[in-house]
Backbone as numpy.savetxt, mean C-alpha at the origin, in Angstrom:
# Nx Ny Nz CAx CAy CAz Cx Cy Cz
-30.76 -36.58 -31.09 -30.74 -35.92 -29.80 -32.18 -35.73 -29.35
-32.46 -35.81 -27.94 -33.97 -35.68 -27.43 -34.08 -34.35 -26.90
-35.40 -33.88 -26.71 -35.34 -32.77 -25.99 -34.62 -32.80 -24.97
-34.65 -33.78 -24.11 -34.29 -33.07 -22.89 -32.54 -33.99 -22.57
-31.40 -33.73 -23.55 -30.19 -34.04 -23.78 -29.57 -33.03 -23.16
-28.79 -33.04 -22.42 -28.18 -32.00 -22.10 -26.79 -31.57 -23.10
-26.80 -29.94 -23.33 -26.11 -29.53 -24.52 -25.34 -28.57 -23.16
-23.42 -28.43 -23.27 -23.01 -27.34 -22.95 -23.30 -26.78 -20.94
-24.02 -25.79 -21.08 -24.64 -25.53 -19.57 -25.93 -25.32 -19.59
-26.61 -25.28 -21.09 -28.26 -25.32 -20.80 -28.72 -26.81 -20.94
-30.02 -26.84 -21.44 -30.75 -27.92 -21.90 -31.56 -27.43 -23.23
-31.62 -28.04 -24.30 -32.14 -28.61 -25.33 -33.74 -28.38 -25.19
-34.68 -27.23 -25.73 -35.97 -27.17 -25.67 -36.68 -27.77 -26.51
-37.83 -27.99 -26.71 -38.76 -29.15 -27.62 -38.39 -28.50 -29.01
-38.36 -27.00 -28.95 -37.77 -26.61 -30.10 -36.75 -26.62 -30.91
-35.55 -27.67 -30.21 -34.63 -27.31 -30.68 -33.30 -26.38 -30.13
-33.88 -25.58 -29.16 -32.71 -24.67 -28.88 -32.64 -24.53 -27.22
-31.48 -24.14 -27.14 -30.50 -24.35 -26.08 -31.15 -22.93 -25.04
-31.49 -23.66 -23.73 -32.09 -23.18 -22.80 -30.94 -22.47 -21.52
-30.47 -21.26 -22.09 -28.84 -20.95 -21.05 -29.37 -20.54 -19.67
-28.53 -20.92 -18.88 -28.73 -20.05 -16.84 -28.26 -18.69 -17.74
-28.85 -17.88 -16.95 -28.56 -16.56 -16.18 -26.99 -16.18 -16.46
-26.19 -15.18 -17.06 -25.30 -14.60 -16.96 -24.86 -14.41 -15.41
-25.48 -13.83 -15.07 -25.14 -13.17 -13.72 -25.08 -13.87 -12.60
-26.01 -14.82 -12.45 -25.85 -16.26 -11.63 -24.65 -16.38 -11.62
-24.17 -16.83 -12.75 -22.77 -17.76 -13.16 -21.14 -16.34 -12.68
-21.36 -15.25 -12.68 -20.60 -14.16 -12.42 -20.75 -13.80 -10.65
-22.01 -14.09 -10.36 -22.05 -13.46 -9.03 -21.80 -14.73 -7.81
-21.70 -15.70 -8.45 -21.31 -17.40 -8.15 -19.71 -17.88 -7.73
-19.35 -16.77 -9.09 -17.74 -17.06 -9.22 -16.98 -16.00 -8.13
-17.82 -14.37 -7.86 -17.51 -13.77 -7.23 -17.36 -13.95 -5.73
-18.83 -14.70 -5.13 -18.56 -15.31 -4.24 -17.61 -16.59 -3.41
-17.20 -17.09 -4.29 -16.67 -18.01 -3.89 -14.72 -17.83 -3.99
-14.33 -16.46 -4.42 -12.81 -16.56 -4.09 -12.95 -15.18 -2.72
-11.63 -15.48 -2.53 -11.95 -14.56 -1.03 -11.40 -13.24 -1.76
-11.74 -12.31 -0.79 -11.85 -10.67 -1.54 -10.58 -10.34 -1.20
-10.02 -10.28 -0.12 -8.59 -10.10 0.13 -7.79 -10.79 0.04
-6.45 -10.29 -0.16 -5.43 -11.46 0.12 -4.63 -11.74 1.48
-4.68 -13.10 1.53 -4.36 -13.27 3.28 -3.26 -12.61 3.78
-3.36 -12.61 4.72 -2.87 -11.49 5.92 -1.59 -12.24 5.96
-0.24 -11.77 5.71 1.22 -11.74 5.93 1.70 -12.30 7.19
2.59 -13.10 7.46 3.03 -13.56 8.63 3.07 -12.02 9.60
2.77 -12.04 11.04 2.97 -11.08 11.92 4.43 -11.04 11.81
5.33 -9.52 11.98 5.89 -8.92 11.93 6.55 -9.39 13.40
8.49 -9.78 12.84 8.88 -10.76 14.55 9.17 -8.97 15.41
9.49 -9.74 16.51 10.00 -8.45 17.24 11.28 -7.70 17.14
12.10 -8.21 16.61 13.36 -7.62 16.27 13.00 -6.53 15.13
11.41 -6.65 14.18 11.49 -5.66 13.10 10.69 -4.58 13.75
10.14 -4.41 14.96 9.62 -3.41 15.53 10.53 -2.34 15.75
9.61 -1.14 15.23 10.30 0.43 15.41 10.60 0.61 16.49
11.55 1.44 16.77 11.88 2.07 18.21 11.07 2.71 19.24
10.36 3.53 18.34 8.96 4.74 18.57 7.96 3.44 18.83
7.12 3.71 20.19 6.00 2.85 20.21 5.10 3.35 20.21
4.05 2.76 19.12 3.28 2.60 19.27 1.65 1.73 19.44
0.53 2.46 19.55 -0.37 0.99 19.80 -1.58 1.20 19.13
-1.74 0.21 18.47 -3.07 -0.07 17.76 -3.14 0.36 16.71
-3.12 1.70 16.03 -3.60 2.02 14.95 -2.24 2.69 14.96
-2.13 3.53 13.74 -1.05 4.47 12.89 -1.74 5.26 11.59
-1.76 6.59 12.01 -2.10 7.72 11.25 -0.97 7.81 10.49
-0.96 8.00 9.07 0.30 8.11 8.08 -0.46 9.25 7.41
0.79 10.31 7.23 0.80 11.21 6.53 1.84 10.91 5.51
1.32 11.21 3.92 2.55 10.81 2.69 2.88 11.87 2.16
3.92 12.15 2.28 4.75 12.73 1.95 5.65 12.65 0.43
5.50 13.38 -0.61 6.22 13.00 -1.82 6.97 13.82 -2.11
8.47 13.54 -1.64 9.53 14.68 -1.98 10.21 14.67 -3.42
9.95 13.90 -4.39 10.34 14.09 -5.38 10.39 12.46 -5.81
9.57 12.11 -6.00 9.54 10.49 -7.12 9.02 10.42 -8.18
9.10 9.06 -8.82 8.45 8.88 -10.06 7.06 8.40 -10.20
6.68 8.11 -8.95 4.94 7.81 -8.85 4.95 6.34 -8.71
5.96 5.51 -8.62 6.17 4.22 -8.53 5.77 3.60 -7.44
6.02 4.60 -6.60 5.66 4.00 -4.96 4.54 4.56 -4.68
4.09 5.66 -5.52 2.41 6.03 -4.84 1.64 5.04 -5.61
1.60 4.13 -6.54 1.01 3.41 -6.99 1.06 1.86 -6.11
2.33 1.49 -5.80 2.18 0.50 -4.98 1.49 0.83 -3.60
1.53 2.12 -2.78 1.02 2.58 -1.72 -0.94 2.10 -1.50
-0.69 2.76 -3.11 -2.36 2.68 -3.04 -3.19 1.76 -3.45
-2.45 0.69 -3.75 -2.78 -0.59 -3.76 -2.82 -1.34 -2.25
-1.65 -1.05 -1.52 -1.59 -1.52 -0.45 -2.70 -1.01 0.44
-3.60 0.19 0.34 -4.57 0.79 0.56 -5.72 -0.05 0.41
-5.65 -0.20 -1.09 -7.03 -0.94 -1.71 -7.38 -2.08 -1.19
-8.35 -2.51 -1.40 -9.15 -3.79 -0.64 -8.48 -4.93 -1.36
-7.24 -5.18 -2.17 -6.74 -6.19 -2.40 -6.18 -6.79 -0.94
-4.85 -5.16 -1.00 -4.03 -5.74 0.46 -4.43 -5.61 1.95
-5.53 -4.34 1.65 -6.20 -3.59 3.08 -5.40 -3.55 3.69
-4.54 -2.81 3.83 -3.59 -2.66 5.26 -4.38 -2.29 6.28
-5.43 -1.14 5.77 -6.81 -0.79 7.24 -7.04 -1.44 7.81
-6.96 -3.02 7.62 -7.70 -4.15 8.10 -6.60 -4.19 9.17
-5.52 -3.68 9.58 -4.23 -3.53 10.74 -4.42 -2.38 11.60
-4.87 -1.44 11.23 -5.20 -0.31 12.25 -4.32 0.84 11.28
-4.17 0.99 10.09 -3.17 2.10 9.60 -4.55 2.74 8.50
-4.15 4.15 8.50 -4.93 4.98 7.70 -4.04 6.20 7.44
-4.62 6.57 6.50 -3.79 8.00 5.48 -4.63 9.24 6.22
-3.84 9.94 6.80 -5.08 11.39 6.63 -4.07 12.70 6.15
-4.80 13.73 6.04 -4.62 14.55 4.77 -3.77 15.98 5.99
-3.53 15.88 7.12 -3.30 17.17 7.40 -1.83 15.92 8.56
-0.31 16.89 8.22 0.64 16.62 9.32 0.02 16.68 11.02
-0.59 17.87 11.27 -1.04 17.46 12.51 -1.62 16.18 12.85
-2.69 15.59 11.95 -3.52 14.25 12.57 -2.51 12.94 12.76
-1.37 13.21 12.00 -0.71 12.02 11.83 0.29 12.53 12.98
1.09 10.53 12.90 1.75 10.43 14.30 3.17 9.58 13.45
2.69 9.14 12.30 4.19 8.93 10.87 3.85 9.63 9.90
5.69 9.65 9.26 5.33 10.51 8.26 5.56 8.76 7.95
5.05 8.95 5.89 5.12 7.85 4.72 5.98 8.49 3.98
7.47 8.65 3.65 8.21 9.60 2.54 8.83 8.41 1.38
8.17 9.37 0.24 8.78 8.32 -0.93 9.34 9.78 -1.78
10.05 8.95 -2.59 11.09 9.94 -3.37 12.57 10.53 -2.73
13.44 10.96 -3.58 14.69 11.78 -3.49 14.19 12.78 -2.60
14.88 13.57 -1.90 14.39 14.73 -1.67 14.87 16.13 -2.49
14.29 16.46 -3.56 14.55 17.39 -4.52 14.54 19.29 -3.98
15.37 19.99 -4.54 15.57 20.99 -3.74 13.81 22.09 -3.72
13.29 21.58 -4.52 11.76 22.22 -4.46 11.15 21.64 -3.12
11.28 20.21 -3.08 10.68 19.52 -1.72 11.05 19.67 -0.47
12.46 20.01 -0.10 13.11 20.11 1.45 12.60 20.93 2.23
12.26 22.27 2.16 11.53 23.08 2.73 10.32 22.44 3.17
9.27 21.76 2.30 8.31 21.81 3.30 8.41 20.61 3.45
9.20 19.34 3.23 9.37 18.45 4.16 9.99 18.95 5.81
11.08 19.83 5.45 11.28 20.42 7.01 10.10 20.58 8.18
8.92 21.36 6.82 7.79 22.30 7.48 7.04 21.09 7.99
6.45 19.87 7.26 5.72 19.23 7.44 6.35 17.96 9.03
7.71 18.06 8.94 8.22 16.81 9.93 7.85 18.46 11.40
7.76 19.25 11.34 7.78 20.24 12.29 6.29 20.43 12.73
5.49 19.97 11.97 3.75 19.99 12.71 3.56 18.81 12.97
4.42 17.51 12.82 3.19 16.32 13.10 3.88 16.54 14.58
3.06 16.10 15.29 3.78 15.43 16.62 4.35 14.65 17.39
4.88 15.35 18.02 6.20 14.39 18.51 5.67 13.21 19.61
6.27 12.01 19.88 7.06 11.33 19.24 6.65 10.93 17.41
7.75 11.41 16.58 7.49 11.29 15.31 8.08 9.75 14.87
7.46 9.32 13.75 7.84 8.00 13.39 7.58 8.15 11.73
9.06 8.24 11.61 9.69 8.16 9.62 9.60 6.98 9.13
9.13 6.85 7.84 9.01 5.44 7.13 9.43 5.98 5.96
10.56 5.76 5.71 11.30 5.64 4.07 10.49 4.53 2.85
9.81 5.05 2.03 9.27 4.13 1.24 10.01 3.86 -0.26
10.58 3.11 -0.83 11.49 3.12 -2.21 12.87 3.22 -1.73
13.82 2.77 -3.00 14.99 2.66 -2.59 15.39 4.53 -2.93
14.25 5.33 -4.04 14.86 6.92 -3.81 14.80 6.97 -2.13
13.94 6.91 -1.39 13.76 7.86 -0.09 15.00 7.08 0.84
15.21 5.62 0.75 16.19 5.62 1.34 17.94 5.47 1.15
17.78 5.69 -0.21 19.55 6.02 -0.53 19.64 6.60 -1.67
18.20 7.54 -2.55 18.54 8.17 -3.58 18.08 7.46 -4.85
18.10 6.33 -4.60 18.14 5.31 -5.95 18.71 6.00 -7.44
17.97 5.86 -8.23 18.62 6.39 -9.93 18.82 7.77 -10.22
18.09 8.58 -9.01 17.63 9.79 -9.39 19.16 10.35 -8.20
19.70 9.90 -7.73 20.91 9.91 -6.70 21.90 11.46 -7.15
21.91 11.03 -8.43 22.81 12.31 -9.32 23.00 13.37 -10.08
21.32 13.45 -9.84 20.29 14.34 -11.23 20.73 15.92 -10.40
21.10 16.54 -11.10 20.94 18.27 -10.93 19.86 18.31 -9.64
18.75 18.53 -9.88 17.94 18.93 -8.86 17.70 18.32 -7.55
18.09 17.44 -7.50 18.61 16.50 -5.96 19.23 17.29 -4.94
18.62 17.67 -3.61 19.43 17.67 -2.60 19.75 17.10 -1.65
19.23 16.15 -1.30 20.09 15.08 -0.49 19.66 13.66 -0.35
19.52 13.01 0.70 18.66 11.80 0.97 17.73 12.10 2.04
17.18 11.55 2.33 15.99 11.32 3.91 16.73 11.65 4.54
17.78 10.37 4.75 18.27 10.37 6.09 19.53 11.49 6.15
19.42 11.91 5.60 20.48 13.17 5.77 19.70 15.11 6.14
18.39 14.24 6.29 17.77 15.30 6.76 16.84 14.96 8.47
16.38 13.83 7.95 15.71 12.93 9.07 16.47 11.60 9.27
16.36 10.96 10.30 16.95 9.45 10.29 15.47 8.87 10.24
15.21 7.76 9.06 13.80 7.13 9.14 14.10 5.77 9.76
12.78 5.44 10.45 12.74 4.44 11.73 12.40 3.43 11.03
11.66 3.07 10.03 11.32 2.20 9.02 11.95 2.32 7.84
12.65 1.20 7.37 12.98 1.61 5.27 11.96 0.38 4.67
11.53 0.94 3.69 10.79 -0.35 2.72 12.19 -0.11 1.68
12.89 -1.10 1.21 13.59 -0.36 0.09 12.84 -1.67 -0.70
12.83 -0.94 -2.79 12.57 -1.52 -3.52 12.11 -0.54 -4.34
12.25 -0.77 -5.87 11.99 0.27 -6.73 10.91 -0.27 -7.74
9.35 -0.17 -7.80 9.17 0.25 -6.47 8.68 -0.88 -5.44
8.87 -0.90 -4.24 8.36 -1.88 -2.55 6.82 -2.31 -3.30
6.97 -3.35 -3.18 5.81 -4.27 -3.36 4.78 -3.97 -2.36
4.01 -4.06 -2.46 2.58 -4.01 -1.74 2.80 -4.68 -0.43
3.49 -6.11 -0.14 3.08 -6.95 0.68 4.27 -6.32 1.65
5.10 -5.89 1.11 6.35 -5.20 2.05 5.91 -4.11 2.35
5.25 -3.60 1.87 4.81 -2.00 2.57 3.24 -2.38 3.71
2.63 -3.29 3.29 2.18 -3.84 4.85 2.65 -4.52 5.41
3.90 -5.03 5.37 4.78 -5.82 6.41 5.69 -4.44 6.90
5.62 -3.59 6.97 6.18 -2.38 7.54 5.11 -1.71 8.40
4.61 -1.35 8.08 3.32 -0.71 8.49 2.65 -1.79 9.75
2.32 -3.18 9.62 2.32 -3.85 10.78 3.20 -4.00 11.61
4.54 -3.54 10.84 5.76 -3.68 12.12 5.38 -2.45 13.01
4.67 -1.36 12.54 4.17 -0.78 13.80 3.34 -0.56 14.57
1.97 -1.13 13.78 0.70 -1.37 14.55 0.94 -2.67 15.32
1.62 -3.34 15.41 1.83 -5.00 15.52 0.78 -5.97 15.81
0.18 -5.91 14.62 -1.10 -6.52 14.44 -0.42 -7.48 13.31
């Protein structure tokens, strides 16, 4: 072998040993070159548009009346810069007044009904319900448990259902654009 043989991804020094690139080159190379998000979902037809209109953006307030954390984990993925739903005009904020939907995942358990009442009573009206999981919109497994008192829609009628235990990421921004309609 000569010095200058190429070995692997370095080259071969007069000494004998293998001359490597840069770690980080080779990492910040690979980073650049796949795309950061994942592409944006067919637009949402018009037949899946909510009743309630609205335009451009959507303030979501989440609401957790009693789940297993299944759907706040897919939620907040759909959040994260994998799915960016932001990149549609939708954002989370922390107080019922700012928001204009509620986001409800879970059964509604008899600890939770009260201030789901309280909370659908400050956002403002016109209000727009999004059932997230198959608990929020028919109970799912938890349907028969002692502490259960009813469903969503037996308290609210929700204008959106994601059902799925738990709704995949790409369905919970294919909901969420059904109302920004972006």
């Amino acid at each position: 072998m000569s010095a200058t043989d190429d070995v692997g991804d370095g080259r071969v020094s007069p000494r004998g040993r293998v001359k490597r690139r840069p770690r980080s080159a080779s990492i910040i190379a690979s980073i650049l070159s796949r795309p950061v998000t994942e592409p944006a979902p067919d637009a949402p037809s018009p037949a899946a548009v909510a009743a309630v209109r609205l335009r451009g953006s959507v303030q979501l307030r989440h609401v957790d009346v009693g789940s297993c954390n299944g759907c706040e984990i897919e939620i907040a993925s759909a959040f994260a810069p994998t799915y960016d739903v932001g990149r549609f005009g939708a954002r989370l904020v922390a107080s019922p007044r700012h928001a204009d939907t509620l986001l409800v995942t879970g059964v509604v358990t008899r600890n939770m009904s009260g201030p789901l009442r309280r909370t659908l009573e400050a956002v403002p009206h016109p209000t727009v319900v999004v059932a997230c999981g198959d608990c929020a919109v028919d109970g799912g497994m938890f349907r028969e448990a002692y502490g259960v008192e009813s469903t969503l829609a037996d308290i609210v009628r929700p204008d959106v259902v994601i059902p799925g235990c738990p709704p995949h990421p790409d369905a919970i921004v294919a909901a969420i654009r059904s109302l920004t309609r972006r």
